[in-house]
C-alpha positions in Angstrom: -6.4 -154.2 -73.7 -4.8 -152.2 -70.8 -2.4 -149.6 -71.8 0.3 -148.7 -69.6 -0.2 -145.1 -68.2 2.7 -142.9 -67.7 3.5 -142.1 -64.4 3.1 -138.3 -63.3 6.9 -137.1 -62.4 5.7 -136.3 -58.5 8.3 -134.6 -55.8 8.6 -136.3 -52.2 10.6 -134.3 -50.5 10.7 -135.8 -47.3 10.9 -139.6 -45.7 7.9 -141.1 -44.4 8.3 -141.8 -40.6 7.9 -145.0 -39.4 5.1 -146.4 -37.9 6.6 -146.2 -34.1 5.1 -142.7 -32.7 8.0 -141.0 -34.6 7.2 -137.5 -36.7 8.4 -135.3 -39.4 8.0 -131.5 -39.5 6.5 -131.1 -43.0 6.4 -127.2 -42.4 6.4 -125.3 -38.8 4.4 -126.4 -36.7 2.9 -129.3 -39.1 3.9 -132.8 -37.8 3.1 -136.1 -39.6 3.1 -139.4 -38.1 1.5 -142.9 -39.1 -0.6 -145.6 -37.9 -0.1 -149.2 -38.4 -2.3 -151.0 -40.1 -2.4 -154.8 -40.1 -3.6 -155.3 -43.9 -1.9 -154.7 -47.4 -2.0 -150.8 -47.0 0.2 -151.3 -43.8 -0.5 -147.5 -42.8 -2.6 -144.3 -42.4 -1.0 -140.8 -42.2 -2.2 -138.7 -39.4 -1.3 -135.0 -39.2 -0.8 -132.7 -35.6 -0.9 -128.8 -36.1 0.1 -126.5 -34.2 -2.4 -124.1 -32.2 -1.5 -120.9 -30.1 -1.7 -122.8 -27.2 -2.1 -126.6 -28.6 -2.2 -129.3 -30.6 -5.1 -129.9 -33.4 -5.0 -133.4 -34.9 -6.2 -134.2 -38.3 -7.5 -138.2 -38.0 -6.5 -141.2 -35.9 -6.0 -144.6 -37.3 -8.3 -147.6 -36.7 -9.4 -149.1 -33.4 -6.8 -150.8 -32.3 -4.1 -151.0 -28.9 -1.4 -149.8 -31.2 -2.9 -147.3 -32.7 -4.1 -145.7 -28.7 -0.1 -146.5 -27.6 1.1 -144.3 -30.5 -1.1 -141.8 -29.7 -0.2 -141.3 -26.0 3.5 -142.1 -27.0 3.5 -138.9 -29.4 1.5 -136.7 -26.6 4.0 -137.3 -24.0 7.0 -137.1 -26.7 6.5 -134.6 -29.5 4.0 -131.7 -28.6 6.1 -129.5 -26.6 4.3 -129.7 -23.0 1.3 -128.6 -24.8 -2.5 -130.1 -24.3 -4.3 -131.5 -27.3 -6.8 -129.4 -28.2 -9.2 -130.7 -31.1 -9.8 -133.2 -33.4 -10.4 -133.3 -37.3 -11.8 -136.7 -39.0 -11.3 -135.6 -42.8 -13.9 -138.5 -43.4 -15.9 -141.9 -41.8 -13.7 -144.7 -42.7 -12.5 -146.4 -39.5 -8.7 -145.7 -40.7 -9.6 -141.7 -40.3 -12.3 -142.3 -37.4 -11.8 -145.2 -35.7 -10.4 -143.9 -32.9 -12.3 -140.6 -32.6 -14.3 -141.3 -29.4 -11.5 -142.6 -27.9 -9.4 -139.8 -28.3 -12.1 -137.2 -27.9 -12.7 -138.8 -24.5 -9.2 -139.5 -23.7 -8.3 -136.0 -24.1 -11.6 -134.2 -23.7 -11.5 -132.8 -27.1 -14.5 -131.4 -29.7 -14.5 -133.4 -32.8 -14.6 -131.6 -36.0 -16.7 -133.7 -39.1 -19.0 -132.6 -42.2 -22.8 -133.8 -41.3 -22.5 -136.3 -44.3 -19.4 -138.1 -42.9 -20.4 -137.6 -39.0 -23.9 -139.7 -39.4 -22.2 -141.9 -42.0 -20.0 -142.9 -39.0 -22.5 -143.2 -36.9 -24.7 -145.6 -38.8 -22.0 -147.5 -39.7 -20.8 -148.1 -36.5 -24.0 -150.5 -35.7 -23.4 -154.2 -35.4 -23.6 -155.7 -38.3 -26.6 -158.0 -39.3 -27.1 -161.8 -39.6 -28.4 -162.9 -42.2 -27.7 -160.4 -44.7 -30.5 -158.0 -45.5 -32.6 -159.0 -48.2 -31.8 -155.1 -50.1 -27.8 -155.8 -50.0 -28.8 -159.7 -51.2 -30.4 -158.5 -54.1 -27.8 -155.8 -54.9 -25.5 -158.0 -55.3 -27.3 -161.0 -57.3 -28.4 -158.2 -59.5 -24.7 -157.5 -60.2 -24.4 -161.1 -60.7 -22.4 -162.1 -58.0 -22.7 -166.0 -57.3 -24.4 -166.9 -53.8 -21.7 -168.6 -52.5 -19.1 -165.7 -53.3 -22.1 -163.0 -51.8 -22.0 -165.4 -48.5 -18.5 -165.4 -48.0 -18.0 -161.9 -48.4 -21.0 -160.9 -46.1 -19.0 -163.6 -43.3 -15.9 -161.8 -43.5 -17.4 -158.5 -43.1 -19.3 -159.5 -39.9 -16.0 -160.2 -38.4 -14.5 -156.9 -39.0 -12.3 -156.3 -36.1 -11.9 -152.5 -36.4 -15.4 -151.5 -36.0 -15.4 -148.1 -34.0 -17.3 -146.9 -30.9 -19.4 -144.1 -32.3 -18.7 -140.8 -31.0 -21.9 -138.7 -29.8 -21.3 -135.5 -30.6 -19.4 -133.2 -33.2 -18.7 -129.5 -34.4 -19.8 -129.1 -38.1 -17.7 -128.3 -40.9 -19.2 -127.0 -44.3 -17.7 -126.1 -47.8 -15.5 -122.8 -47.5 -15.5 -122.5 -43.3 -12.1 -121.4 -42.0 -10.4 -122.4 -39.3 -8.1 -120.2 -37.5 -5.4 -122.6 -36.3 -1.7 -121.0 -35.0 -0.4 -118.2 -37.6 -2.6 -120.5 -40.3 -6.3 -119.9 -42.0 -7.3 -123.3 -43.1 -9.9 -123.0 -45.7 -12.5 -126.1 -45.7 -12.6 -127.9 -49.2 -15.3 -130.6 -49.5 -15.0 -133.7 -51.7 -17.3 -136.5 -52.9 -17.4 -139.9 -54.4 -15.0 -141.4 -52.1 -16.9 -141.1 -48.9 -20.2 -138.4 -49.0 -18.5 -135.1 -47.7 -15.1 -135.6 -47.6 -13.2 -132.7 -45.5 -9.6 -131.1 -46.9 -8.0 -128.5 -45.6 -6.3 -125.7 -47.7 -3.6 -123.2 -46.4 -3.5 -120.6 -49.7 -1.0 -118.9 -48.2 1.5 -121.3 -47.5 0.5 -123.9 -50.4 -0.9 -126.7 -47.9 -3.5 -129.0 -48.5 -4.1 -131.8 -46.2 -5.8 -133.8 -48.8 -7.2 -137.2 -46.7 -7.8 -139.5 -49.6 -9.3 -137.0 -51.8 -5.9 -136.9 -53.8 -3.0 -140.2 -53.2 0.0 -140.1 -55.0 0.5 -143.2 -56.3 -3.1 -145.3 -55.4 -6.4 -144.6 -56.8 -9.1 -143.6 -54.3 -11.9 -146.5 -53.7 -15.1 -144.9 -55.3 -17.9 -147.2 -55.4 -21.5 -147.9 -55.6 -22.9 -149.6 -52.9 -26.6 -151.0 -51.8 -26.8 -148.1 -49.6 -27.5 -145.9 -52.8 -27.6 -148.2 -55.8 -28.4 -145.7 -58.0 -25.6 -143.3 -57.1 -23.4 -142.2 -59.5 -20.3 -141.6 -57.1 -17.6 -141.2 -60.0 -19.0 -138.2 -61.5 -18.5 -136.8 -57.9 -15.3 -137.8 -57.9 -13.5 -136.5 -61.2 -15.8 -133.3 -60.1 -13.5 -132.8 -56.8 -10.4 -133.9 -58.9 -11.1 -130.6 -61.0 -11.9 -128.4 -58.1 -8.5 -129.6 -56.7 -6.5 -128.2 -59.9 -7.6 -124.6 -59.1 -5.3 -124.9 -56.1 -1.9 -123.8 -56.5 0.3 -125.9 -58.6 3.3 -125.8 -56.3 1.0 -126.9 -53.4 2.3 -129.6 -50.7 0.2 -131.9 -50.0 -0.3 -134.3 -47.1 -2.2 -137.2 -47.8 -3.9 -139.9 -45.6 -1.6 -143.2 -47.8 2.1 -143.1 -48.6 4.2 -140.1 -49.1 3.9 -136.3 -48.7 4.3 -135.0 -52.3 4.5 -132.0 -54.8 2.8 -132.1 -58.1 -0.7 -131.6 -58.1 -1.7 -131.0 -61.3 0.3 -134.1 -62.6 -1.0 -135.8 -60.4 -4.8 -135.2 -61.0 -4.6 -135.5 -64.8 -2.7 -139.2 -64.0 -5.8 -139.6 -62.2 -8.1 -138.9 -65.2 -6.0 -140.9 -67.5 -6.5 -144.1 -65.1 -10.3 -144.0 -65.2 -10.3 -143.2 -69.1 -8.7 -146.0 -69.1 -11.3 -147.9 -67.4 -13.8 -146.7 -69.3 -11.9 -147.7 -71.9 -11.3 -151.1 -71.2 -15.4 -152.0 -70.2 -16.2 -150.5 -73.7 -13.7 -153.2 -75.4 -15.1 -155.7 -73.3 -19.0 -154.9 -73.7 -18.1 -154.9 -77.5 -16.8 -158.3 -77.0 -19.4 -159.6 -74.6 -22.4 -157.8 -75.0 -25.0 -158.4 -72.4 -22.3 -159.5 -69.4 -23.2 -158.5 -66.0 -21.1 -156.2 -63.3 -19.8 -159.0 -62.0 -18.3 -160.2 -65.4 -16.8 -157.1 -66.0 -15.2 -156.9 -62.3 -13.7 -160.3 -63.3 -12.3 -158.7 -66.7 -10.9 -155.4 -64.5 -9.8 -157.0 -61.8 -8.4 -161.1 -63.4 -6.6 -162.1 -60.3 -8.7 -164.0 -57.6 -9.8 -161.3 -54.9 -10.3 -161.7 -51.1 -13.8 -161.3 -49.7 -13.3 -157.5 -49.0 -11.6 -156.9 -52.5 -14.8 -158.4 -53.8 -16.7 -155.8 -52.0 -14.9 -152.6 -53.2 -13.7 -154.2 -56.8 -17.5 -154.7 -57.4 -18.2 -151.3 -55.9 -15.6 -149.5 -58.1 -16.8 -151.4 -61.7 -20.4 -150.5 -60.7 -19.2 -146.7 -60.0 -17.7 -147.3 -64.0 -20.7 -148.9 -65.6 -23.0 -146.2 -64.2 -21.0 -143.0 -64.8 -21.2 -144.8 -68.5 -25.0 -145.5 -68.3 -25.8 -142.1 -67.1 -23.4 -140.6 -69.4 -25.6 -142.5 -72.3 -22.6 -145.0 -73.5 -24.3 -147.9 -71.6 -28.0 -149.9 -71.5 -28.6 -151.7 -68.3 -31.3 -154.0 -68.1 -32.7 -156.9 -65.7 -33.1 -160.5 -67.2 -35.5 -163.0 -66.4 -32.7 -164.2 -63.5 -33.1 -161.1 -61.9 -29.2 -160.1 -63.3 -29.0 -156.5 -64.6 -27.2 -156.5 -68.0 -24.9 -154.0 -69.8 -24.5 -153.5 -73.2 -23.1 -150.4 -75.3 -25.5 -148.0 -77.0 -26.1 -147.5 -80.3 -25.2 -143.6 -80.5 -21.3 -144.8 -79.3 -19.0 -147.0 -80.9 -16.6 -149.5 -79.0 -13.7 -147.1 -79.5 -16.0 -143.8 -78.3 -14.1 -143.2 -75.0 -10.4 -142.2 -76.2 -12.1 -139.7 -78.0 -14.3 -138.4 -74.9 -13.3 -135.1 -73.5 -13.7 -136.1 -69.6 -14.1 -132.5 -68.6 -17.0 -132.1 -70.8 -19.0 -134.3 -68.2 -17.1 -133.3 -64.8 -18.4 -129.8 -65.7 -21.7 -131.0 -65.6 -20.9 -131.8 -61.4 -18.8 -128.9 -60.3 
């Protein structure tokens, strides 16, 4: 049975601009602005900060006309007679990147990417192949994915509109680097599970983290296995970051890549904690119900209401990412049956009730 989380008591204390090349000053010389985005999530956040002498921009919405006639609206509006001077991608997906050779060109800017998310970008930015290759085919039929459902979700991701030029050359960023931008020192903070080496930005002085997706106020980050690394165990990773986040300053503002600007940190990461407990949770009451089902069964049981092609891609992703933070954790068997299906079922050493007793920490101590 779901239970209804409470929701963390989070401060927003300023409205979102709309997604017309308008800004907000979030602090001096820290403007936020958004891209349009022509799906449910109808926008990305994008961040300008000011240099001595420029403009550093902190990701660029996807690949498309509107997103490249905001940009040059916002340059000739809101940056003071000043030149762009750099770019920062906080992470590969085509929201934060899409637009990152475009702009580095259109401006004749350096890029600034971790190696992880930088080649991630780059690999990911080759055409997409026809038919589907037979290691993705047989990750999904091993989570038990129906053909016909696999086919239609491989289709609609061949037609993915936003696919990005790749950009061909970048300026590293690693765990605790500092950049020097304006009166700011910008400490590099690197988090995984959601994409490989995802890039925040702290400010300790001033309380600022621009957080990418690393921490949303009000949305769960997508983390999930895919046939790229099957064996991955992204979650861990994930509530890992979420505990190197609390060490930051409780009363830290932070500027995230999806809805609003916020306060409340710590609330907010121990809401986070609570939701996948809760998952765990609910795939324990459902193995002890249905022993033996398969990922795909227990994304149907997560996830009830009938999902487009690319929810089918990252709600599969996501209950994988569960099933084997549970299996490596020891609460979970997987095995393969005689269909080629791999099969879950709960372990003797747990019962079905085991995970509202689990200390989460215990195991994201294991990662930090």
């Amino acid at each position: 049975m779901k239970r209804p989380l409470v929701r963390a008591k989070l401060d927003y204390p300023f409205e979102a601009p709309a997604c017309d090349g308008s800004v907000v000053e979030v602090a001096p010389g820290i403007l936020w602005a958004r891209m349009p985005m022509p799906m449910a999530l109808d926008h990305i956040n994008v961040y300008l900060v000011k240099d001595a002498s420029g403009w550093i921009l902190v990701d660029t919405g996807l690949n498309t006309q509107a997103s490249r006639d905001l940009w040059e609206h916002i340059a000739a509006s809101h940056l003071e007679g000043l030149p762009i001077q750099g770019l920062i991608c906080t992470h590969m997906h085509y929201d934060h990147a899409g637009l990152a050779k475009w702009l580095c060109e259109r401006f004749d800017i350096p890029l600034y990417m971790t190696h992880g998310e930088y080649f991630m970008l780059r690999a990911l930015s080759q055409p997409t192949p026809d038919p589907l290759p037979p290691s993705q085919l047989s990750f999904y039929q091993r989570a038990g994915m129906p053909d016909d459902r696999i086919e239609r979700m491989w289709q609609t991701m061949r037609k993915d509109p936003f696919t990005p030029p790749e950009p061909r050359s970048f300026v590293r960023l690693r765990e605790k680097d500092h950049l020097q931008i304006g009166e700011r020192d910008w400490e590099i903070k690197i988090g995984q599970g959601h994409s490989p080496e995802h890039a925040c930005l702290y400010c300790a002085k001033d309380q600022i983290l621009i957080a990418g997706d690393q921490l949303l106020p009000r949305i769960s980050s997508n983390v999930l296995v895919t046939s790229i690394e099957p064996e991955a165990n992204p979650l861990a990773l994930w509530l890992s970051s979420l505990v190197a986040l609390e060490a930051l300053a409780p009363n830290t503002l932070i500027l995230p890549s999806h809805q609003q600007v916020f306060k409340g940190l710590h609330a907010r990461t121990q809401e986070l904690q609570a939701h996948h407990a809760d998952q765990f949770e609910q795939i324990t009451e459902f193995l002890n119900e249905k022993p033996g089902s398969s990922a795909f069964e227990t994304m149907r049981h997560l996830f009830p209401r009938l999902l487009s092609p690319v929810d089918d891609m990252l709600a599969l992703g996501e209950t994988i990412a569960h099933l084997s933070w549970m299996r490596y954790e020891g609460l979970v068997h997987r095995s393969l049956d005689a269909a080629g299906v791999n099969r879950f079922q709960l372990t003797q050493q747990k019962p079905a009730q085991a995970i509202e007793r689990l200390n989460i920490r215990q195991f994201q101590n294991q990662y930090a």
